[in-house]
C-alpha positions, 0 to 999 in steps of 0.5 A: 938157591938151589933145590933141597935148599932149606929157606925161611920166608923173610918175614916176622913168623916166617915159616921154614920149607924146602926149595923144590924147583930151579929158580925160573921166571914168573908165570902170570898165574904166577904172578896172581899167587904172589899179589903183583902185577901180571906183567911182571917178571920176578925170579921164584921157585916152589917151596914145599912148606913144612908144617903145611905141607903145601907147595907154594910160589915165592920170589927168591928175594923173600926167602932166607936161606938156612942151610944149602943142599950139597 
């Protein structure tokens, strides 16, 4: 996964966006935006969401990749 890289949240109604950053470990604030511990320590990137229109933070394994940037 790599930026430019269009991805879908792994979930039912999952919403389509673009990778926006390089994969990089968790932060704690991080963390907070994702619902788990703050300890923890997950790969994620920013997606920018395309109908919102907002940057978020997503662990890589809840995204699906559509179609690779070249």
């Amino acid at each position: 996964m790599k930026v430019g890289d269009l991805v879908r949240e792994d979930w039912a109604g999952g919403r389509l966006g673009v990778v926006v950053s390089k994969i990089r470990r968790s932060t704690p604030l991080d963390n907070h935006q994702l619902g788990v511990m703050y300890g923890d320590v997950h790969p994620v990137v920013d997606v920018l969401l395309a109908r919102e229109a907002i940057k978020v933070v997503r662990d890589i394994d809840q995204l699906e990749v559509i179609d690779e940037a070249r």
